[in-house]
PyMOL Python script that loads the backbone (N, CA, C, O; Angstrom):
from pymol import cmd

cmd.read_pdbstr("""\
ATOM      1  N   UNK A   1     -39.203 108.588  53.865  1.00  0.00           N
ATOM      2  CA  UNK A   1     -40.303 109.145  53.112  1.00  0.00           C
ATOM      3  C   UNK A   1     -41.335 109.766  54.051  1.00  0.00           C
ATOM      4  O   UNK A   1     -41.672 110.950  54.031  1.00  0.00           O
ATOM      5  N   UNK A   2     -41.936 108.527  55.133  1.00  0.00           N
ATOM      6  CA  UNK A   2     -42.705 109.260  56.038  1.00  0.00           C
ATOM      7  C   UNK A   2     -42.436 111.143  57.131  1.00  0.00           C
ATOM      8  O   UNK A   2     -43.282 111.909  57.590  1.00  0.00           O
ATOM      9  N   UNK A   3     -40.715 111.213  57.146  1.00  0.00           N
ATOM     10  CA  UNK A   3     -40.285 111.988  57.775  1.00  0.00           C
ATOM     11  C   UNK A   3     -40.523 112.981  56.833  1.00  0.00           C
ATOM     12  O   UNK A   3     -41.098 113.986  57.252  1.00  0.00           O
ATOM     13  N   UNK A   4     -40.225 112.938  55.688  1.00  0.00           N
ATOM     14  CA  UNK A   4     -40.041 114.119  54.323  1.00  0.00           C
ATOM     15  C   UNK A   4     -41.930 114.475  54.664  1.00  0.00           C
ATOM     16  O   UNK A   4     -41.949 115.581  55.206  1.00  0.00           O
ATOM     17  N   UNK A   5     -42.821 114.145  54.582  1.00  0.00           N
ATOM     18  CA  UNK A   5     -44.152 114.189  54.290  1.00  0.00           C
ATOM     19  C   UNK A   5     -44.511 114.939  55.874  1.00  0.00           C
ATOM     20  O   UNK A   5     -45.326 115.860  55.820  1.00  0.00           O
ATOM     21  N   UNK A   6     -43.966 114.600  57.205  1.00  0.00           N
ATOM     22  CA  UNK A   6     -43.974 114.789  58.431  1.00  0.00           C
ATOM     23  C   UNK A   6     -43.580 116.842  58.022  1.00  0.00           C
ATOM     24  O   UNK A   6     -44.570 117.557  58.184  1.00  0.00           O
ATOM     25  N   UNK A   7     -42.657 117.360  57.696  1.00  0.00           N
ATOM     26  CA  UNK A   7     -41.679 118.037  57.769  1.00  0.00           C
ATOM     27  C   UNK A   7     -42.490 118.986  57.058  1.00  0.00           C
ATOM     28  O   UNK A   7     -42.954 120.002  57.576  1.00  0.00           O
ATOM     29  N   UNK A   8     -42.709 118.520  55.449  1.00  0.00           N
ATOM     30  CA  UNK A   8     -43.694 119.327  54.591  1.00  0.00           C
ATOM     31  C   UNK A   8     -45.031 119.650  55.293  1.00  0.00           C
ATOM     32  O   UNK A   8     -45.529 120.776  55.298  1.00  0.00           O
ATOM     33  N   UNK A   9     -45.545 118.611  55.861  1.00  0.00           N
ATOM     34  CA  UNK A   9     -47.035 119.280  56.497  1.00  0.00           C
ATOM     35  C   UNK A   9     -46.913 120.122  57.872  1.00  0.00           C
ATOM     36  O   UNK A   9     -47.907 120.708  58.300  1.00  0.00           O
ATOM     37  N   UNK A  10     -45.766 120.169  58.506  1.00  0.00           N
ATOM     38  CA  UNK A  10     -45.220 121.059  59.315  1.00  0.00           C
ATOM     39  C   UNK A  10     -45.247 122.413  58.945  1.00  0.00           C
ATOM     40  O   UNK A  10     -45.813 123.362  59.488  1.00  0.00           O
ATOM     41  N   UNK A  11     -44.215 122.330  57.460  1.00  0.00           N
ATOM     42  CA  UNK A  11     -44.175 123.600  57.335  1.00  0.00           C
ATOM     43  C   UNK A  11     -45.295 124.405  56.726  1.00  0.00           C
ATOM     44  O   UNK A  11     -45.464 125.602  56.958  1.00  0.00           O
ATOM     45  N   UNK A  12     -46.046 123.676  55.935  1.00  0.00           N
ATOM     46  CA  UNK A  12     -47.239 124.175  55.638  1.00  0.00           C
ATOM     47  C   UNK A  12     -48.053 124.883  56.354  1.00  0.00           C
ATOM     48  O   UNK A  12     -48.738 125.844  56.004  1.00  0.00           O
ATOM     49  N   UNK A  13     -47.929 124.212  57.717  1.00  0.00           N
ATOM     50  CA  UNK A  13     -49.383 124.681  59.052  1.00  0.00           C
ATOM     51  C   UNK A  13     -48.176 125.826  59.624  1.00  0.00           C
ATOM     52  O   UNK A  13     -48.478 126.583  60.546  1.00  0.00           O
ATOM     53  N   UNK A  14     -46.754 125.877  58.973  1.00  0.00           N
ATOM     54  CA  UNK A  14     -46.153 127.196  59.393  1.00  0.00           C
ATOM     55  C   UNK A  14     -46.895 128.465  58.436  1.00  0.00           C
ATOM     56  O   UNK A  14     -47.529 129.424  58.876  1.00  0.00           O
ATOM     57  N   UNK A  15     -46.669 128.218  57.347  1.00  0.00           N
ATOM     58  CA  UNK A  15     -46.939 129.295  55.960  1.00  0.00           C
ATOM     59  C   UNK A  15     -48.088 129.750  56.417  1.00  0.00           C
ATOM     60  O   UNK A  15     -48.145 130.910  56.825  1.00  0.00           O
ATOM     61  N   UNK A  16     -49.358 128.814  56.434  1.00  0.00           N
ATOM     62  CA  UNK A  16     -50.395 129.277  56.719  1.00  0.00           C
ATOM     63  C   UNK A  16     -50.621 130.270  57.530  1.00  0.00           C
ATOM     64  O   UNK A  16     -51.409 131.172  57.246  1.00  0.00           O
ATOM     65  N   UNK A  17     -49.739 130.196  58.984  1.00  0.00           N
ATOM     66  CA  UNK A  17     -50.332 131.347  60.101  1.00  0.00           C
ATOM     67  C   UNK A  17     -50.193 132.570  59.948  1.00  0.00           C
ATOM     68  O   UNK A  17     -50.862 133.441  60.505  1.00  0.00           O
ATOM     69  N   UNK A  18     -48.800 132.812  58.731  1.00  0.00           N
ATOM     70  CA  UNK A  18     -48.837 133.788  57.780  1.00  0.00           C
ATOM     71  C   UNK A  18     -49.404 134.219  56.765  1.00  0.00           C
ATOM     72  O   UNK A  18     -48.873 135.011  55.985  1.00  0.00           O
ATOM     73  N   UNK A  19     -50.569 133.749  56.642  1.00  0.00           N
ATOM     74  CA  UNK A  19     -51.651 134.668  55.823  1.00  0.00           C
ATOM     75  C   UNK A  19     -52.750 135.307  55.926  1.00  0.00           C
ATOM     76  O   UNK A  19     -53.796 134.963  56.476  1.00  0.00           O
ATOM     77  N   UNK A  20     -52.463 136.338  55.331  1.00  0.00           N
ATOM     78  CA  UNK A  20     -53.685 137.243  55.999  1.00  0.00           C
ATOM     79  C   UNK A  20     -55.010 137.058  55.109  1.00  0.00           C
ATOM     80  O   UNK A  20     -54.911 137.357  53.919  1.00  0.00           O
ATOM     81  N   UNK A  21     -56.108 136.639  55.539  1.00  0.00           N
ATOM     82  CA  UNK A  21     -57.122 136.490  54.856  1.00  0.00           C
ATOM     83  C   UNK A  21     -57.971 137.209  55.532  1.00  0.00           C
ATOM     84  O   UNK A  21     -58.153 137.476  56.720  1.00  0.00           O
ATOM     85  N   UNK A  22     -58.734 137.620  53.952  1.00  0.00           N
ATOM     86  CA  UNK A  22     -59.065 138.992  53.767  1.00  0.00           C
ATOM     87  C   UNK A  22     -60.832 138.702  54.761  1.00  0.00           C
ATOM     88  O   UNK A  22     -61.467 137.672  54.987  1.00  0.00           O
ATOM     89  N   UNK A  23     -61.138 140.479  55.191  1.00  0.00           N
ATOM     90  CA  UNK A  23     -62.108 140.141  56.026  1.00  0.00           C
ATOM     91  C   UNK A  23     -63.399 140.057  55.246  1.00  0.00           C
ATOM     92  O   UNK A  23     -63.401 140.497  54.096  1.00  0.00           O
ATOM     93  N   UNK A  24     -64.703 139.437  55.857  1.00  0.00           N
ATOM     94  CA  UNK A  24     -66.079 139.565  55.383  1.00  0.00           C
ATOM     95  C   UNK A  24     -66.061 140.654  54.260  1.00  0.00           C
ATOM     96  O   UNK A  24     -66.126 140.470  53.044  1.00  0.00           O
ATOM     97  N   UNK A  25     -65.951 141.915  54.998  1.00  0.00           N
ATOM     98  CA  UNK A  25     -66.142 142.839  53.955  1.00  0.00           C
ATOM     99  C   UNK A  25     -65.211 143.177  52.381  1.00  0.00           C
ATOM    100  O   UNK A  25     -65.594 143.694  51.332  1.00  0.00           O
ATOM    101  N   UNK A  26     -64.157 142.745  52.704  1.00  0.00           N
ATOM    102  CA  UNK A  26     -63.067 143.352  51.460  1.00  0.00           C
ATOM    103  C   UNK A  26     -63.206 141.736  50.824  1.00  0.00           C
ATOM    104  O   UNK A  26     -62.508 141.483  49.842  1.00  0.00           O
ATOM    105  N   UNK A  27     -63.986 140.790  51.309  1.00  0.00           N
ATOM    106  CA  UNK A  27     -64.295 139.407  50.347  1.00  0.00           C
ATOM    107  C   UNK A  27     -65.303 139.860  49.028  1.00  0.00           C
ATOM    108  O   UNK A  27     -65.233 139.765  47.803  1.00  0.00           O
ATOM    109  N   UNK A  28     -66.558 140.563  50.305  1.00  0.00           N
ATOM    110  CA  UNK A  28     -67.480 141.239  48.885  1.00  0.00           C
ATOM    111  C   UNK A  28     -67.372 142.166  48.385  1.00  0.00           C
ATOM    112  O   UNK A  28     -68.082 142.340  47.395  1.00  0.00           O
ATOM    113  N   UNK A  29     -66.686 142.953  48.691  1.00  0.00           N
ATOM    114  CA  UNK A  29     -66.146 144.465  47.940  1.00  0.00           C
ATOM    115  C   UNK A  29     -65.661 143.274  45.962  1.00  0.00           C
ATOM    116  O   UNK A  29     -66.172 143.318  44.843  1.00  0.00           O
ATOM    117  N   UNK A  30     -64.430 142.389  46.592  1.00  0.00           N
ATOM    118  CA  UNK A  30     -63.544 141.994  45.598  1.00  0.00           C
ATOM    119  C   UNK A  30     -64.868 141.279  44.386  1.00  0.00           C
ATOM    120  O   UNK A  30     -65.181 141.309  43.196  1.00  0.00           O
ATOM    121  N   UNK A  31     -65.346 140.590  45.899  1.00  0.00           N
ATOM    122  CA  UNK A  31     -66.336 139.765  44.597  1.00  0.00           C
ATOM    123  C   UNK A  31     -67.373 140.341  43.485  1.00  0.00           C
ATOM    124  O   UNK A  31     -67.645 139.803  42.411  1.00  0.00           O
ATOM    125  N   UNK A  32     -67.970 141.758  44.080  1.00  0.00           N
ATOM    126  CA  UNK A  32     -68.673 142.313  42.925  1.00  0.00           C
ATOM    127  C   UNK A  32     -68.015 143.477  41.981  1.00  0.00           C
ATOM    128  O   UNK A  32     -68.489 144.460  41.411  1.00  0.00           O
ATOM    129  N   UNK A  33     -66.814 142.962  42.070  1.00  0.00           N
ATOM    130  CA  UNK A  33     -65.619 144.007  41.487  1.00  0.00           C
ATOM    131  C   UNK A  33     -65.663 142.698  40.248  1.00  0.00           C
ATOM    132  O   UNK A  33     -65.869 142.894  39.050  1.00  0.00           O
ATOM    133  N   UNK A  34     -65.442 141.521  40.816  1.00  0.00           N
ATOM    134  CA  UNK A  34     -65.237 140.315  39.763  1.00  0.00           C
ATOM    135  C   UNK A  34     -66.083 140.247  38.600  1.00  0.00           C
ATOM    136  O   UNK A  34     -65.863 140.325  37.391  1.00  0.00           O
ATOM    137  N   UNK A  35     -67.588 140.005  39.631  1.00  0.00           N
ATOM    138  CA  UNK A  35     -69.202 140.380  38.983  1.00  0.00           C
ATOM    139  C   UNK A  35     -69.348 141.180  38.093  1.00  0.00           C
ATOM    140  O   UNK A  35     -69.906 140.833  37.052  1.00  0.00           O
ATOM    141  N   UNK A  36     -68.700 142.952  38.345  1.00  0.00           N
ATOM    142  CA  UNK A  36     -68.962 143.565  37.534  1.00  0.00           C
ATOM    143  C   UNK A  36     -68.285 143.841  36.177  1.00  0.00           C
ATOM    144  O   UNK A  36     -68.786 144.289  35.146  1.00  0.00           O
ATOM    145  N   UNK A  37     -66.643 143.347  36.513  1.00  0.00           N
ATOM    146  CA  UNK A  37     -65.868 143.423  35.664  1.00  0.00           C
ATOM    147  C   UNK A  37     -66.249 141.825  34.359  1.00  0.00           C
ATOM    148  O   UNK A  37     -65.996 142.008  33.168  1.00  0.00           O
ATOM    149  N   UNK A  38     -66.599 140.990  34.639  1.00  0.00           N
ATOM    150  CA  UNK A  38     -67.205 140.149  34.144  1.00  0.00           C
ATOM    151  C   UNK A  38     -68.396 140.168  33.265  1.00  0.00           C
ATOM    152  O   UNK A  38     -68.603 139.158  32.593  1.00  0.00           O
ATOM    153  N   UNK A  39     -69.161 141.111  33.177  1.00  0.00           N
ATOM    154  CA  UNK A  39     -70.029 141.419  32.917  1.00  0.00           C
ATOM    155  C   UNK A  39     -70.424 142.839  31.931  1.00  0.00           C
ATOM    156  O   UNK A  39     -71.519 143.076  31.422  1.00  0.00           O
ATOM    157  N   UNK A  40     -69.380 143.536  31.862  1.00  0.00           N
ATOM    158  CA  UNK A  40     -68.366 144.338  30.978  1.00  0.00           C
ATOM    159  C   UNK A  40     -68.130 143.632  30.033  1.00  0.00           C
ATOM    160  O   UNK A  40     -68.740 143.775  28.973  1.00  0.00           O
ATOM    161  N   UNK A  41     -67.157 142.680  30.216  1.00  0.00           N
ATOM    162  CA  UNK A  41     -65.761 141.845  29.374  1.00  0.00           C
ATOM    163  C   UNK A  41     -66.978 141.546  28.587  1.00  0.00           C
ATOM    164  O   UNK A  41     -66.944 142.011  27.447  1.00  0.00           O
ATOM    165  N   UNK A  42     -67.983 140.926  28.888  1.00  0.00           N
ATOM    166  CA  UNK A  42     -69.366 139.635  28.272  1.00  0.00           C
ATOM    167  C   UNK A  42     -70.179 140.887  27.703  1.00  0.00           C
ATOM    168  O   UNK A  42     -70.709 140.481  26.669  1.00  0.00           O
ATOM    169  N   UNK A  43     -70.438 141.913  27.862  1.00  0.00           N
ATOM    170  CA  UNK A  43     -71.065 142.615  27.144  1.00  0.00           C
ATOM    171  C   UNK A  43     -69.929 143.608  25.980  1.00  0.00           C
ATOM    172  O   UNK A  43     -70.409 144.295  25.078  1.00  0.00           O
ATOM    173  N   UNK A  44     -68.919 143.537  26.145  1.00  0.00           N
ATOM    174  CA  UNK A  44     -67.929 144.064  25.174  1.00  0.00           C
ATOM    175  C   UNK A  44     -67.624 143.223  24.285  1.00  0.00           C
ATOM    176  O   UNK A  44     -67.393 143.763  23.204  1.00  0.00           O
ATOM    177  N   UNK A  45     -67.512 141.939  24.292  1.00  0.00           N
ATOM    178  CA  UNK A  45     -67.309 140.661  23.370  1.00  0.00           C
ATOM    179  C   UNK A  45     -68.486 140.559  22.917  1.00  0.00           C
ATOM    180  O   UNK A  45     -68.512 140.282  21.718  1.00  0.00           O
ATOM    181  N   UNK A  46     -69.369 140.663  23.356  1.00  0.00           N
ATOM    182  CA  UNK A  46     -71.186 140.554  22.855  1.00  0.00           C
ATOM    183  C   UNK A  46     -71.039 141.202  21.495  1.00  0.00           C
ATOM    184  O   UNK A  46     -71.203 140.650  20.407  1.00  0.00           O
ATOM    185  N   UNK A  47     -70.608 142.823  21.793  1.00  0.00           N
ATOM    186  CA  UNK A  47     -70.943 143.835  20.873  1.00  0.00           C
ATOM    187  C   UNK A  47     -69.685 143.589  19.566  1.00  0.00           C
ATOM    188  O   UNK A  47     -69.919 143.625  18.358  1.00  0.00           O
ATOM    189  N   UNK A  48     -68.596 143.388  20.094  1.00  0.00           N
ATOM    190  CA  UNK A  48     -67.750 143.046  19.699  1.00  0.00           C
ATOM    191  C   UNK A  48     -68.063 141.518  17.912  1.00  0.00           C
ATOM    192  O   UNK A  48     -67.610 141.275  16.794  1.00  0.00           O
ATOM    193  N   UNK A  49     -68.874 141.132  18.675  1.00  0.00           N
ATOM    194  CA  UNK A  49     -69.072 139.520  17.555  1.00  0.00           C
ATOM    195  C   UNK A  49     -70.284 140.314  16.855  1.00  0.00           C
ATOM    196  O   UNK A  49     -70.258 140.626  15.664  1.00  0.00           O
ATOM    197  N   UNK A  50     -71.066 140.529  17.494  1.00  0.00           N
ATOM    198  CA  UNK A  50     -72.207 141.153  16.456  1.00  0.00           C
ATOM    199  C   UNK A  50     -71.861 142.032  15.386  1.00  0.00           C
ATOM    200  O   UNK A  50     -72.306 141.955  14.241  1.00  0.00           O
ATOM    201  N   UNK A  51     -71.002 142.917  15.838  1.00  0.00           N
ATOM    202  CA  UNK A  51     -70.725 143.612  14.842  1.00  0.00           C
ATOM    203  C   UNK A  51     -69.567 142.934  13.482  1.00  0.00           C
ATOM    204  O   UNK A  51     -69.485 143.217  12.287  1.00  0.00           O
ATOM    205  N   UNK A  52     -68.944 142.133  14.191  1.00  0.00           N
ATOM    206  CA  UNK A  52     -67.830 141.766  13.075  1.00  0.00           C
ATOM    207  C   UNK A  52     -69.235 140.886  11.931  1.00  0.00           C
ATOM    208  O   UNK A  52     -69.692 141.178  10.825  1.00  0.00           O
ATOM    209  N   UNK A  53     -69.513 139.778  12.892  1.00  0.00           N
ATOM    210  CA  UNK A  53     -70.645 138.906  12.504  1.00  0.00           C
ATOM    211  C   UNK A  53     -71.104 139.737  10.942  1.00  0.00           C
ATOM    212  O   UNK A  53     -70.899 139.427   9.769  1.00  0.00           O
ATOM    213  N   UNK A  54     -71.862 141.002  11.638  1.00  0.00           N
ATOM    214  CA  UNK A  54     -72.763 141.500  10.425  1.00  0.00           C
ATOM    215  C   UNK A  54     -71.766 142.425   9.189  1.00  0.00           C
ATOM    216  O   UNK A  54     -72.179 142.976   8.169  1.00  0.00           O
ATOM    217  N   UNK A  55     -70.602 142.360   9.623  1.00  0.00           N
ATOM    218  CA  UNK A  55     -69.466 143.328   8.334  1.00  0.00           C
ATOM    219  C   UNK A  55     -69.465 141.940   7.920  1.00  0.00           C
ATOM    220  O   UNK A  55     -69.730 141.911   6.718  1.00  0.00           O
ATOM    221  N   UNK A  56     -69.297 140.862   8.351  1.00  0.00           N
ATOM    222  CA  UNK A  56     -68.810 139.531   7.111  1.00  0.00           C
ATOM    223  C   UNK A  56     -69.861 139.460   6.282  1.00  0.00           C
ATOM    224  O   UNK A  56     -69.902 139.845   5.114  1.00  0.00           O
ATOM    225  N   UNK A  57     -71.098 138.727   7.205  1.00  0.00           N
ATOM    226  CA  UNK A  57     -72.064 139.316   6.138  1.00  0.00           C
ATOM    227  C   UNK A  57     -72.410 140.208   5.037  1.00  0.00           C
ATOM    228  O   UNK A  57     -72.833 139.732   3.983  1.00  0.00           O
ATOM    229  N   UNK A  58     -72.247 141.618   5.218  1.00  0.00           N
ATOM    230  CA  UNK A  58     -72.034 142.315   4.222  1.00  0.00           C
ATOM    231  C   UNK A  58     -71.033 142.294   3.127  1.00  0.00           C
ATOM    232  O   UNK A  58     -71.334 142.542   1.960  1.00  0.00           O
ATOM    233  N   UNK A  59     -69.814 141.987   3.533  1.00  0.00           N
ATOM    234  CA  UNK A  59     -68.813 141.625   2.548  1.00  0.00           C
ATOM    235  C   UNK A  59     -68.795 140.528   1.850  1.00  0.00           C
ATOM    236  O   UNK A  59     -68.039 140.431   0.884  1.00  0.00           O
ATOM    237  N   UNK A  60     -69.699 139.432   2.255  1.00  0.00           N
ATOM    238  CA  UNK A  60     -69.827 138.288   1.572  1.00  0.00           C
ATOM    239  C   UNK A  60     -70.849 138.285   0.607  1.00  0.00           C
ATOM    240  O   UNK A  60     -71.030 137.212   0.032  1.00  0.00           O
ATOM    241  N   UNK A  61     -71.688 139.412   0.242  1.00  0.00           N
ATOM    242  CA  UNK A  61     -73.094 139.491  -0.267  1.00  0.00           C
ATOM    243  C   UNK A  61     -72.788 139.880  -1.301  1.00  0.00           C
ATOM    244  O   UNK A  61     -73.646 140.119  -2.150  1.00  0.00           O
TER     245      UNK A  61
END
""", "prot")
cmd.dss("prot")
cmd.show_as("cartoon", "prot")
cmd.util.cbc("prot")
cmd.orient("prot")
């Protein structure tokens, strides 16, 4: 068991040296890509409920 666990955390600290992580800059490029796209989605669902919101209303009256 101990050898199996030995072997896996081996290969792990292998995988790792193969990844490229991304620099300072293309971190915040992505992140206010996230920000902004987030913030879209939340203002499109916003408009999205208000409006259904107030057709039920009307149809229920």
């Amino acid at each position: 068991m101990l050898k199996g666990i030995k072997n896996f955390l081996r290969e792990v600290k292998l995988e790792t040296k193969k990844v490229l992580f991304p620099t300072k800059d293309e971190l915040i490029g992505s992140t206010w890509v996230v920000i902004i796209s987030t913030i879209i989605v939340a203002v499109f669902l916003g408009l999205v409920d208000f409006v259904l919101s107030k057709f039920v209303k009307f149809i229920l009256r």
